[in-house]
C-alpha positions in Angstrom: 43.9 -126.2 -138.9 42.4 -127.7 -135.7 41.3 -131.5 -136.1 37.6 -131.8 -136.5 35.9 -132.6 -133.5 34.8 -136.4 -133.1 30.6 -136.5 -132.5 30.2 -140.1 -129.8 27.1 -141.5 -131.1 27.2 -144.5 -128.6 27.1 -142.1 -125.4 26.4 -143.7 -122.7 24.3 -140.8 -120.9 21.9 -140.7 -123.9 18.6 -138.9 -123.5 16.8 -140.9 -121.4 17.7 -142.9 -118.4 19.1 -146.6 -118.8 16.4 -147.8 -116.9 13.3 -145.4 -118.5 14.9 -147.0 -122.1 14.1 -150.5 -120.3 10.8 -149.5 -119.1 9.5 -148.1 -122.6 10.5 -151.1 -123.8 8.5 -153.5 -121.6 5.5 -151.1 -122.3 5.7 -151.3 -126.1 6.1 -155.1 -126.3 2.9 -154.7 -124.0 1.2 -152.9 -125.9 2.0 -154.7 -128.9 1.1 -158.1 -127.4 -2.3 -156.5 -126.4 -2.9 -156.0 -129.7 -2.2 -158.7 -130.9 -4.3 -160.9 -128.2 -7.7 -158.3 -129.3 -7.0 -159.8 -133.2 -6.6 -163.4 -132.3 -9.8 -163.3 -130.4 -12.0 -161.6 -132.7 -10.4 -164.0 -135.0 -11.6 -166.6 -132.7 -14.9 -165.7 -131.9 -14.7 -164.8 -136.1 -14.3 -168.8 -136.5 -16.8 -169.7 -133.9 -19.5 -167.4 -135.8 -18.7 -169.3 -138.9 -18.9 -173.0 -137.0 -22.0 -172.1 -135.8 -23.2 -171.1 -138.9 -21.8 -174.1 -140.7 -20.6 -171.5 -143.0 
């Protein structure tokens, strides 16, 4: 009866590099902030629209 063999989820070496982890990152909060900016200016032009129209 051999002890069962212990599975490291918090490797260090995980699949991707460190730095590629850091870079994804950056480029989904990007992404996500882009987003975000296209709503809140249709938004805005949205309410401008409507003040113009005295709606």
């Amino acid at each position: 009866m051999g002890s069962p063999r212990r599975i490291n989820l918090n490797r260090k070496d995980s699949v991707m590099h460190p730095d590629m982890e850091t870079y994804l990152w950056i480029t989904v909060k990007a992404f996500g902030f882009a987003l975000v900016g296209i709503y809140a200016t249709r938004i805005a032009f949205w309410a401008y629209e409507a003040m113009k129209w005295g709606v």
